[in-house]
VORO-205021 format. One record per residue (C-alpha): x negated, y, z. Coordinates in steps of 0.1 Angstrom, whole numbers, padded with zeros to 4 digits, always signed. Example, Ala and Ser with C-alpha at 12.3 -4.5 7.8 and 13.67 -1.06 7.14 Angstrom:
// VORO-205021
-0123-0045+0078/-0137-0011+0071/
This chain:
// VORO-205021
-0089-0333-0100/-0085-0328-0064/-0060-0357-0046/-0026-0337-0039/-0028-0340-0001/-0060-0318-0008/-0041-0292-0026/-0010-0284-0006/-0026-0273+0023/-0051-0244+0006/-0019-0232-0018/-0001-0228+0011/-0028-0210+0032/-0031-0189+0005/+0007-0181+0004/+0007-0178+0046/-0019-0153+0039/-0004-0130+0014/+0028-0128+0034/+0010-0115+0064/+0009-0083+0037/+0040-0073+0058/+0065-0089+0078/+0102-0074+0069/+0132-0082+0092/+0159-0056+0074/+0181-0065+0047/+0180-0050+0013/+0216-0030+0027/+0201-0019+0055/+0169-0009+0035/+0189+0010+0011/+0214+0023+0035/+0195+0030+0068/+0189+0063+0085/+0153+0056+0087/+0149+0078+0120/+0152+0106+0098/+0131+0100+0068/+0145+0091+0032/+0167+0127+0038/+0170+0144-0004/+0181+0176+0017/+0145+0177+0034/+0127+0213+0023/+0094+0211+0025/+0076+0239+0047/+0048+0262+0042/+0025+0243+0068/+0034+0211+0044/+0043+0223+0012/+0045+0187-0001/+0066+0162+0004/+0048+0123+0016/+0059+0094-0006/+0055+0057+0010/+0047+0027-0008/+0051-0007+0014/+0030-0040+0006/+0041-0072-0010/+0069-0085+0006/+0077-0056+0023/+0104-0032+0018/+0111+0007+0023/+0122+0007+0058/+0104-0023+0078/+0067-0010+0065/+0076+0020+0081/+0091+0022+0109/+0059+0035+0129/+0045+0056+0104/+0076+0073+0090/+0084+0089+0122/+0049+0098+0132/+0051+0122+0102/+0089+0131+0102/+0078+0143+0139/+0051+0166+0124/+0073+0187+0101/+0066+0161+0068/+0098+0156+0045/+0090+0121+0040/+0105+0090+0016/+0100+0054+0010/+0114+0032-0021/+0118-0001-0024/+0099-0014-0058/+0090-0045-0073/+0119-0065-0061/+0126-0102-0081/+0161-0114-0089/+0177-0135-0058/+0150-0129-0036/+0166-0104-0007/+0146-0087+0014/+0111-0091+0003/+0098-0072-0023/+0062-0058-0041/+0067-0093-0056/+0069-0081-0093/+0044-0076-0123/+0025-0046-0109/+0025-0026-0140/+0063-0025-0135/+0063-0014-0102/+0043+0014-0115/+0070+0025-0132/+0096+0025-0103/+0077+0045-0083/+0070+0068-0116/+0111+0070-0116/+0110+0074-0075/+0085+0107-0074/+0102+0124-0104/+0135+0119-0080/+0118+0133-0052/+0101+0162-0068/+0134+0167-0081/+0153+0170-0047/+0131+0190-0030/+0116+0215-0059/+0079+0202-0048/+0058+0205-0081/+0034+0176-0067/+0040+0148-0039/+0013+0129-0018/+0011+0095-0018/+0003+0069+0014/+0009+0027+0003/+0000+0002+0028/-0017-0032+0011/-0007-0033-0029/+0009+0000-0016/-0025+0017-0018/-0037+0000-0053/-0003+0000-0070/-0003+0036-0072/-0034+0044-0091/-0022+0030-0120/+0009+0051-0119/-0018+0080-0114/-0044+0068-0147/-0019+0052-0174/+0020+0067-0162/+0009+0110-0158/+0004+0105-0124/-0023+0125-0114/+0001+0156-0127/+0024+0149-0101/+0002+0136-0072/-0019+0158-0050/-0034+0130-0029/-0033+0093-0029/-0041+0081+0007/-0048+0038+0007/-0042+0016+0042/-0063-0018+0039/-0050-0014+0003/-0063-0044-0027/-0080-0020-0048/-0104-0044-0066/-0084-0080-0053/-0087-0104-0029/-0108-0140-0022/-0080-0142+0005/-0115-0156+0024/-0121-0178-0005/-0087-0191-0008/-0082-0183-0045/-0114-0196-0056/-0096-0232-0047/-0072-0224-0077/-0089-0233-0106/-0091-0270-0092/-0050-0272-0093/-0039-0277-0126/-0007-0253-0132/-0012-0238-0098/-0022-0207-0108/+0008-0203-0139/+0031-0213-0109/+0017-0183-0092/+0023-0163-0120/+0054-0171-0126/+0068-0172-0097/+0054-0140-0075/+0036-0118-0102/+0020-0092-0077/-0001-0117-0060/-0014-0128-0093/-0021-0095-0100/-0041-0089-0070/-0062-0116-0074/-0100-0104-0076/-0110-0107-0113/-0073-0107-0132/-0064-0094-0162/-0043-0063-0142/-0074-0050-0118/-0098-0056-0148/-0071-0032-0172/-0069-0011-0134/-0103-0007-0126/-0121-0005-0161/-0135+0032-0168/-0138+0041-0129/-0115+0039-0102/-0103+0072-0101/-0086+0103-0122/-0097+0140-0121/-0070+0156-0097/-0065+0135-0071/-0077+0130-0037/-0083+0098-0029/-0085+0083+0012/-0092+0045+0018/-0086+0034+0054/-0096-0001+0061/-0103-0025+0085/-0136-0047+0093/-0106-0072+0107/-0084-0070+0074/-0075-0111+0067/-0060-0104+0035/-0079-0081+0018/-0111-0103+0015/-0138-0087+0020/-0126-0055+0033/-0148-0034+0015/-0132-0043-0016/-0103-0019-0005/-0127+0010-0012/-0128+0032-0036/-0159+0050-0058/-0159+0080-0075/-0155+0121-0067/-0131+0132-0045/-0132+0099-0025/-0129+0091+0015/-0137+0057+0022/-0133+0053+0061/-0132+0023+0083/-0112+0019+0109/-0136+0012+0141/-0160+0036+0128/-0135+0059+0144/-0127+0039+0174/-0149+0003+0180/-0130-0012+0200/-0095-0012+0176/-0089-0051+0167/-0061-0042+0144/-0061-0065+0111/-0039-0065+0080/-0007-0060+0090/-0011-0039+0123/-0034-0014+0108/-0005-0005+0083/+0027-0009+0105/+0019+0004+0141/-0016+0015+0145/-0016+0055+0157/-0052+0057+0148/-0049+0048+0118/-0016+0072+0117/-0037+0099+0127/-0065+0096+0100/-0035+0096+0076/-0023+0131+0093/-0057+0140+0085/-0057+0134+0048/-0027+0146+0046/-0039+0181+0058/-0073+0180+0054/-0078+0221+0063/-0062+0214+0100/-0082+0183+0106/-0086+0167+0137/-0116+0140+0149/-0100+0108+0147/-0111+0089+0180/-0100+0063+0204/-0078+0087+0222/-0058+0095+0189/-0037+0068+0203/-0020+0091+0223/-0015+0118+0199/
């Protein structure tokens, strides 16, 4: 056994690093009740140019509105009817959610596109997570009916097959009750550890359904999602693209790539509408 001065430090590393999934500054109210800059509107009609409305999924401890206050707009502005739920929330923790069992969360968001198809008479929604936003999804899509209800499932630096955290979580098994603790006391992250019981149920049989169109944008930089090319994805009807392929001299990492990065906002217009496609370059930026 490892000398507790030895363990502190590496448990909370790891912890540092999975809150760098997002970084959330609203309240649940204002989550909940907050004009969004238009999105989150169960009046929106989708139009003929976008006959389906975009669903957003936010990363642990993020929330519905702070995950999207770069993104949201960017679509809104190009004629998307566009929502956002909060999911995976834990009792008497405010703010930060994606912190529940995984499977659960699959459920909410089940609940969540079954409201919006509802609202706006869309027979099928498409899907964009950032982080366990990306990963949560598919197993709504293989084990909840999913794939009858989603068109395309677009990933940002999402944990589709877990994280090392860059080794961190390897350091667990040397903690007696560390892990449990883990468990216990955030579910998702335990979850999204490379190798648990949830990716191994998650991942078994393929990563994908028949149906769905699946795009993976990640990032060479990613911090959290360790390596980064565990974010993709293999099988038909898959796009695995990263980031500074499209422009080399992007830095963003985790958290950036998901919250304010345009190029990565236009690859996701892309995706969205893959028949009115654009290149995806540096000068996206300004798009």
């Amino acid at each position: 056994m490892l000398p507790w001065k030895r363990v502190i430090r590496p448990l909370a590393a790891f912890l540092l690093a999975a809150v760098a999934v997002t970084a959330p500054a609203a309240s649940g109210a204002q989550a909940a009740a907050a004009p969004s800059s238009g999105w989150n509107d169960f009046t929106c009609k989708p139009s003929a140019a976008h006959p389906r409305p975009v669903v957003l999924v936010h990363g642990t401890f993020g929330n519905s509105v702070d995950n999207w206050l770069g993104l949201a707009p960017y679509l809104k502005n190009r004629g998307y009817c566009v929502f956002s739920l909060d999911y995976g929330q834990l009792p008497g923790v405010p703010f930060f959610h994606g912190l529940g069992p995984v499977e659960k969360s699959a459920e909410q968001l089940d609940a969540y596109v079954d409201r919006v198809r509802a609202a706006t008479g869309a027979a099928k929604v498409d899907v964009v997570g950032h982080s366990q936003g990306g990963m949560m999804p598919r197993y709504y899509l293989k084990f909840l009916g999913g794939a009858a209800e989603v068109n395309a499932l677009i990933g940002i630096a999402p944990s589709n097959h877990g994280t090392t955290l860059s080794g961190l979580t390897a350091l667990l098994p040397y903690f007696p009750g560390a892990e449990d603790l883990l468990g216990t006391a955030t579910p998702a992250l335990a979850d999204q550890i490379a190798g648990s019981a949830f990716l191994t149920k998650l991942n078994a049989g393929g990563d994908t359904v028949p149906g769905v169109r699946y795009t993976v944008i990640a990032t060479k930089y990613d911090q959290v999602v360790t390596p980064y090319r565990s974010a993709f994805l293999t099988g038909p009807n898959v796009r695995n693209v990263v980031l500074q392929d499209l422009c080399a001299v992007d830095l963003s990492e985790h958290l950036a790539i998901g919250l304010l990065d345009r190029i990565a906002f236009h690859e996701v217009a892309n995706a969205l509408d893959p028949a009115r496609a654009k290149r995806t370059t540096c000068a996206s930026v300004f798009s």
